[in-house]
C-alpha positions in Angstrom: 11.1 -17.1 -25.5 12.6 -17.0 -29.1 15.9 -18.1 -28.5 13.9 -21.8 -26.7 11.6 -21.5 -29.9 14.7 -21.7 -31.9 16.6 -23.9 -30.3 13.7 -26.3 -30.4 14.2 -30.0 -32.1 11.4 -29.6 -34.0 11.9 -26.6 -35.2 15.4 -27.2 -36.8 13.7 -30.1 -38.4 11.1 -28.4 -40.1 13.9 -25.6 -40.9 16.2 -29.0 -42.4 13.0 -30.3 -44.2 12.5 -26.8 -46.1 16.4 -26.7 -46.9 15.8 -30.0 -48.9 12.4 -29.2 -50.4 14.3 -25.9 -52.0 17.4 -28.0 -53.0 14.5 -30.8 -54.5 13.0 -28.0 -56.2 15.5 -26.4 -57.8 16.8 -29.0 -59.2 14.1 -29.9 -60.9 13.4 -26.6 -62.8 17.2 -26.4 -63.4 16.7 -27.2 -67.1 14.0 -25.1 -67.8 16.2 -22.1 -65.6 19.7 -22.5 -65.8 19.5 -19.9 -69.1 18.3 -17.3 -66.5 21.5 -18.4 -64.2 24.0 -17.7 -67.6 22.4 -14.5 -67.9 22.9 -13.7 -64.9 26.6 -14.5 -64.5 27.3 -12.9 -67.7 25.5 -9.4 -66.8 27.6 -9.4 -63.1 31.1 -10.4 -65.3 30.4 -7.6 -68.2 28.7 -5.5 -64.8 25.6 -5.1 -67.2 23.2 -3.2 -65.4 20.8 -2.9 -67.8 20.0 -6.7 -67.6 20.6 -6.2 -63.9 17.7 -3.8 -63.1 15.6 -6.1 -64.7 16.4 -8.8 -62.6 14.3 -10.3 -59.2 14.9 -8.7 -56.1 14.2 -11.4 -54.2 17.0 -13.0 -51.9 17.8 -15.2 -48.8 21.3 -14.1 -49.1 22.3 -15.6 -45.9 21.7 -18.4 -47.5 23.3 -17.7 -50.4 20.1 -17.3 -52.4 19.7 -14.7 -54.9 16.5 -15.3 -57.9 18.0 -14.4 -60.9 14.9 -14.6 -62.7 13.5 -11.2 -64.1 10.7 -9.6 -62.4 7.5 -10.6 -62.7 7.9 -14.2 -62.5 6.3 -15.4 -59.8 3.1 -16.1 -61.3 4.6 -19.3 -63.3 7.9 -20.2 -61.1 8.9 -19.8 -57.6 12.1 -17.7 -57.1 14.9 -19.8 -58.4 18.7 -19.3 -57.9 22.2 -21.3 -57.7 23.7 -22.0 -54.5 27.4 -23.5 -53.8 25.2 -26.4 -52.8 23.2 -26.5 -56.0 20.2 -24.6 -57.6 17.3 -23.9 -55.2 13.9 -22.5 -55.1 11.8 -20.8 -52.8 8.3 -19.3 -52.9 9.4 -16.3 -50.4 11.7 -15.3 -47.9 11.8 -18.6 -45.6 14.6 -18.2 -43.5 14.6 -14.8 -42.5 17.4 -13.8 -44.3 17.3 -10.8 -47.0 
């Protein structure tokens, strides 16, 4: 039953319509983010774990999304994180990945 669910037309195109809403999104809060994304970078180069624990535990790693926002956030912005295929956003964990 899963595997025809999945395998379903519609399906992958609601799956393809979310991947470009969370591209669309994080894009657009880019500006306002991409500070949190430095920070980030920085603390895993200088293996700051301070700034670390602070950090989002939210991810969709098999998707390469990891919210590099601190905790807390989620009253003001989605989860926000860089991807090889740009920034993205996401209100939870849509794909099933973690």
């Amino acid at each position: 039953m899963a595997a025809a669910l999945l395998a379903d037309p519609e399906v992958h195109a609601i799956g393809d319509l979310l991947d470009r809403e969370e591209f669309r999104s994080g894009a657009e809060l880019r500006d306002e983010l991409q500070v949190f994304q430095d920070r980030y970078d920085q603390a895993v180069r200088a293996d700051d774990v301070t700034v670390l624990s602070r950090l989002c535990r939210e991810t969709n790693a098999r998707w390469g999304h990891v919210c590099v926002l601190a905790i807390g956030h989620e009253e003001r912005v989605p989860h926000w994180g860089t991807t090889p295929e740009g920034p993205a956003a996401w209100l939870h964990e849509t794909h099933g990945g973690g």
